[in-house]
C-alpha positions in Angstrom: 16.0 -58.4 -12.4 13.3 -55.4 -13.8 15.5 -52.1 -15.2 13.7 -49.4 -14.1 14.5 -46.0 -16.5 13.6 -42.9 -15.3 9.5 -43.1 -17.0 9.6 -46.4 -15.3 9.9 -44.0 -11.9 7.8 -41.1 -13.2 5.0 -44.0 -13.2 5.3 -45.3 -9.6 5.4 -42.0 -8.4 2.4 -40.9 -10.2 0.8 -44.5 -9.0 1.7 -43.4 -5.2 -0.1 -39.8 -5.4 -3.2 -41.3 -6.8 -3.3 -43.8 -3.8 -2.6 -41.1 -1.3 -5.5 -38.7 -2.7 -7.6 -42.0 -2.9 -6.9 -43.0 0.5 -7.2 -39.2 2.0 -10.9 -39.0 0.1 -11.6 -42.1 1.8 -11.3 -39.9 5.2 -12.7 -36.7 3.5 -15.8 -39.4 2.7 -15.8 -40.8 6.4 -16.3 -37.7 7.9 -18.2 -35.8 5.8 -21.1 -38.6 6.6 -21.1 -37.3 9.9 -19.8 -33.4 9.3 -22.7 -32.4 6.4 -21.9 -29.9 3.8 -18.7 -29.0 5.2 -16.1 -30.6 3.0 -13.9 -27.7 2.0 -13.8 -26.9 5.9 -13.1 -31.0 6.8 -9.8 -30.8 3.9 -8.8 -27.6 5.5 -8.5 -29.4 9.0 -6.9 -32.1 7.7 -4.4 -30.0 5.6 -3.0 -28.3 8.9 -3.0 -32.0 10.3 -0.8 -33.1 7.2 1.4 -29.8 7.1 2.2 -30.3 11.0 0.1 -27.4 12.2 -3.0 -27.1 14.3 -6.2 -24.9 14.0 -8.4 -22.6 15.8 -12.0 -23.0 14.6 -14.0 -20.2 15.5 -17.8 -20.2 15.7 -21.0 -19.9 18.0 -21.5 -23.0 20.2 -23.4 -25.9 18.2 -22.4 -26.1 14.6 -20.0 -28.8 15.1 -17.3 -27.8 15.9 -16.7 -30.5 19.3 -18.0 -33.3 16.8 -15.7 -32.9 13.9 -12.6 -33.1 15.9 -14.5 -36.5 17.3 -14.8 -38.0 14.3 -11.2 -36.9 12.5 -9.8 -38.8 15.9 -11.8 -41.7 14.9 -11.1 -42.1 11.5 -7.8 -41.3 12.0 -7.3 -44.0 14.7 -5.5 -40.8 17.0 -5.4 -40.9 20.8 -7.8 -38.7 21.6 -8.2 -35.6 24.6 -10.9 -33.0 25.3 -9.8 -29.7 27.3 -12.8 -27.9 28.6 -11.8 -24.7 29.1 -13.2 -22.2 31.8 -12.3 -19.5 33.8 -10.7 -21.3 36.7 -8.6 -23.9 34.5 -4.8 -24.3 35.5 -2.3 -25.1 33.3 -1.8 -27.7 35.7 -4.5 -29.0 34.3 -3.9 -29.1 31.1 0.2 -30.7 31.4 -0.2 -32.8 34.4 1.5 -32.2 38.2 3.7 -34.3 40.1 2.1 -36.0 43.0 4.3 -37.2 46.1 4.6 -41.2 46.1 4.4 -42.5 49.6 5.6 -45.9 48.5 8.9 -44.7 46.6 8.9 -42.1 48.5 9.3 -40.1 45.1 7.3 -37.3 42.7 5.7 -39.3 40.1 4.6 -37.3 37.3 0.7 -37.7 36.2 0.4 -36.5 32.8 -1.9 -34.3 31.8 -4.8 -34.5 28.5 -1.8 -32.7 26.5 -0.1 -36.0 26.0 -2.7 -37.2 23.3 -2.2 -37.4 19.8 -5.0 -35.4 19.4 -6.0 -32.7 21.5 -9.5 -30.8 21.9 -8.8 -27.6 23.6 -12.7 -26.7 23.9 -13.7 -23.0 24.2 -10.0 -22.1 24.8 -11.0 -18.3 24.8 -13.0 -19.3 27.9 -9.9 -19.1 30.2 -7.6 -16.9 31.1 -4.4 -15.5 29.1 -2.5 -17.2 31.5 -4.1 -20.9 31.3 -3.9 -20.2 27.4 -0.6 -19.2 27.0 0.4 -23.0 28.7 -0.3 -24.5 24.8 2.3 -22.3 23.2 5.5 -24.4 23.8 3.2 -27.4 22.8 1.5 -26.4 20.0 5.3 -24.8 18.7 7.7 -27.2 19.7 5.7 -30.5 20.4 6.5 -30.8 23.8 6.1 -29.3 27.4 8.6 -28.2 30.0 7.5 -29.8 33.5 9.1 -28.5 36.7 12.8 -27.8 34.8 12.3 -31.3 32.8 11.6 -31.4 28.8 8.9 -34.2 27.9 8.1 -35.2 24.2 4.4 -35.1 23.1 2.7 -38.4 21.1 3.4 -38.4 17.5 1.6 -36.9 15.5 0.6 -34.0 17.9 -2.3 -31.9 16.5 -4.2 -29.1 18.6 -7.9 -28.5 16.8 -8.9 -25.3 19.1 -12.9 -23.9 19.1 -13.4 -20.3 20.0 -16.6 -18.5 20.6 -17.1 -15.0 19.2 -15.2 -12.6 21.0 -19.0 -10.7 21.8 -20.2 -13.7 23.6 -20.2 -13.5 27.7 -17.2 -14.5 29.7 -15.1 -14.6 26.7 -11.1 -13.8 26.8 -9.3 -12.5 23.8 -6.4 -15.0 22.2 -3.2 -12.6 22.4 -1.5 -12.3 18.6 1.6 -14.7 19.8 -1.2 -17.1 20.9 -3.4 -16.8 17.2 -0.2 -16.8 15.6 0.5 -20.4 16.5 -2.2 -21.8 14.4 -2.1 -22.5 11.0 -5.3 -21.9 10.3 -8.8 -20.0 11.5 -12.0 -21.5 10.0 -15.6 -21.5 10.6 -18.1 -23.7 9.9 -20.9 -21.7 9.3 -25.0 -22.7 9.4 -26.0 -25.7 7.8 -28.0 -24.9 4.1 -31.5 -25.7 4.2 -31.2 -29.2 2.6 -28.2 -29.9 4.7 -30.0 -28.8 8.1 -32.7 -31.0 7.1 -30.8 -33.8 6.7 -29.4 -32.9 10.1 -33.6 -33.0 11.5 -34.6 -36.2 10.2 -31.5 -38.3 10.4 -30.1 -40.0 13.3 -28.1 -38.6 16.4 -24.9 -37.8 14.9 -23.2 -39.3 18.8 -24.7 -42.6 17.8 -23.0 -42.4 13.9 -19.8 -41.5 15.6 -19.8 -45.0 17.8 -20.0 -47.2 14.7 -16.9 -45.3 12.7 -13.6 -47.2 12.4 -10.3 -46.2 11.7 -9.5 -46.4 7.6 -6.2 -45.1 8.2 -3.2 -46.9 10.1 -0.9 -44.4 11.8 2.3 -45.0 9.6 0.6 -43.9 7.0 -0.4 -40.7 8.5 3.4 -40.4 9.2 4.6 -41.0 5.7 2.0 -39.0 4.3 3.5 -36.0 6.7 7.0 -36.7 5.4 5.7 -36.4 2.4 4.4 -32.9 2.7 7.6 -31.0 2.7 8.9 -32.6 -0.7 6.3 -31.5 -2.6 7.9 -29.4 -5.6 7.3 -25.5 -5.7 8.4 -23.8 -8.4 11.1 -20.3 -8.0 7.8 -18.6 -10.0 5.6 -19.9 -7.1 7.9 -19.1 -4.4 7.9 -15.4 -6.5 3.9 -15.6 -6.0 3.9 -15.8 -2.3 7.0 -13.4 -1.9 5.1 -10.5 -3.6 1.9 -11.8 -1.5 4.3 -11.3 1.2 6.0 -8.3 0.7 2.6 -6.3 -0.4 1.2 -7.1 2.9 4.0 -5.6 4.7 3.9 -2.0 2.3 0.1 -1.7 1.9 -1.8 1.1 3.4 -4.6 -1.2 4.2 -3.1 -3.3 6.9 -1.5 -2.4 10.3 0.4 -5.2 10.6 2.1 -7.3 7.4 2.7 -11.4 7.2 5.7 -12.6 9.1 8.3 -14.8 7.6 6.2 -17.5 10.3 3.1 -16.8 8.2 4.9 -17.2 4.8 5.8 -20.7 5.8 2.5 -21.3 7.0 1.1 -20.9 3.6 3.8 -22.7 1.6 3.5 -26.3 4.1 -0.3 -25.7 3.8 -0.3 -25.6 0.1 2.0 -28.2 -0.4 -0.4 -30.5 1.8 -3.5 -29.3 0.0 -1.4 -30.4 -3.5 -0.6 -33.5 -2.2 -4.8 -34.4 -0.9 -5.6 -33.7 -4.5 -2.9 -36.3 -5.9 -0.3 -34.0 -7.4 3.6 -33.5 -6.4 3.8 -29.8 -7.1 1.6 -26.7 -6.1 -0.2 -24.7 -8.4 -0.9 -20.8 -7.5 -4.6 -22.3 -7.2 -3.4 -24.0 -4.1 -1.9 -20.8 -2.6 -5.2 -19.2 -2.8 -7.6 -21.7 -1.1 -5.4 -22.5 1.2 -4.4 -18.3 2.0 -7.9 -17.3 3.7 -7.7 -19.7 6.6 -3.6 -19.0 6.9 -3.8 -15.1 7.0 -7.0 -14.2 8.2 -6.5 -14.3 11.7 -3.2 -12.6 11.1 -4.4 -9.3 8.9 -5.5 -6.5 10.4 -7.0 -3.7 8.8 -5.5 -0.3 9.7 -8.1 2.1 9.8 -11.2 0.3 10.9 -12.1 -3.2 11.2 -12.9 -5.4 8.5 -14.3 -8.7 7.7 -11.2 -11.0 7.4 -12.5 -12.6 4.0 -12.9 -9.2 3.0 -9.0 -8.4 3.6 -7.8 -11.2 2.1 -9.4 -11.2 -1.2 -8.5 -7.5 -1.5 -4.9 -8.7 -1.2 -5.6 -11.4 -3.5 -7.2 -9.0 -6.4 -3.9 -6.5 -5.8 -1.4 -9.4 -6.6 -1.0 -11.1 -10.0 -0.8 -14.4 -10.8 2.7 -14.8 -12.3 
């Protein structure tokens, strides 16, 4: 029999975190063959996937957004569900009705595209409040109430939401309770110039998509999720994001500070964005990459309205590293 001391552990751990972060570039790699220039954007998405969260992407119609959440499915080997919203979308639609059996002379309960493991609620901001406000006991608790009875959504359960800009046409606000359930807001942004042309002269990015495979088995996504929450933080990290906290909530500039909900939010997204880059503890570096995408959609400014990266940054410059 092998004695193990305690370096003997320190090893295999290390040895385990540099397979994950190997494994999680593999995905990073996948995707970004189909998503170009985008890989900050593609690790954010997969950090709220990681942390348990879901994520609003918000951007005018062709950059992507439809695609990526295509291709993360694939890679990831997920179950996979488009929701096209529009104006005359049920929620029926979205969690599934019970239809009358003549035969067993029973309801029998057709599930709706919610029960996927991933779900692509298209243009949600295309519906009404009411059609949009069906998600929120999904995307909070992972399951739906149907007709007085509780049913479980797959495991994992991951929302990826697109928006349009709130100027565009026939266009319906999120509500804050609503924003507030995602983890994260991103863009994508134009492609660069080399990055677009790459775009023009290579092949449809439908036919790439066909030929992907999954290089990631769903246990491990599991593992890798229990993983997440074990991730050390520090008391003088947990200090860091308090004060970030807590100046929100007193500063002039905002009309609103962070919830408790959004603190938490940021601590589960750092601790997944630690563990993609192969360590076991977070760093105040991981607070602040992470922070823009966790707080922007909740900050608002509280005389006029401000750019979002604008807001942030400002809190960002105000608060001292520790």
């Amino acid at each position: 029999m092998v004695n193990l001391d305690k370096d003997d552990f320190t090893v295999m751990e290390y040895l385990r975190m540099v397979a994950i972060k190997t494994l999680l570039d593999q995905v990073v790699e996948q995707i970004s063959q189909i998503i170009l220039g985008k890989e900050l954007s593609i690790r954010l998405v997969l950090t709220c996937l990681l942390a348990r969260g879901q994520v609003l992407i918000e951007d005018v119609p062709g950059v992507g957004k439809t695609t990526l959440a295509q291709v993360l499915a694939t890679v990831l080997g997920l179950s996979f569900q488009r929701i096209q919203f529009t104006s005359d979308l049920l929620p029926a639609d979205i969690i599934g009705v019970s239809i009358y059996d003549k035969e067993t002379k029973q309801f029998k309960f057709h599930a709706g595209p919610i029960f996927a493991q991933m779900v692509l609620t298209d243009e949600i901001n295309r519906a009404t409040p009411k059609t949009q406000s069906a998600l929120l006991e999904a995307m909070e608790e992972h399951q739906v109430t149907v007709e007085g009875e509780t049913r479980p959504l797959p495991t994992p359960f991951f929302v990826l939401a697109t928006q349009n800009p709130l100027h565009q046409i026939g266009t319906f606000p999120l509500p804050e309770s609503q924003l507030d359930r995602f983890m994260m807001r991103l863009e994508l942004g134009y492609p660069n110039h080399e990055t677009e042309r790459l775009l023009l002269k290579g092949r449809d990015r439908r036919e790439l998509i066909k030929e992907l495979s999954p290089i990631i088995s769903l246990s491990e996504i599991l593992k890798i999720q229990e993983m997440v929450p074990q991730i050390r933080v520090t008391e003088a990290l947990l200090d860091y994001l308090q004060t970030i906290l807590e100046h929100s909530r007193h500063s002039p500039r905002y009309r609103v500070g962070l919830s408790p909900r959004a603190g938490l939010a940021v601590l589960h997204s750092a601790q997944a964005w630690a563990l993609m880059h192969g360590r076991d503890y977070v760093v105040p570096e991981d607070v602040q990459t992470v922070l823009p995408g966790v707080i922007g959609h909740r900050l608002v400014a509280l005389v006029e309205p401000q750019n979002s990266k604008m807001l942030v940054n400002q809190l960002l410059e105000e608060v001292a590293i520790p």
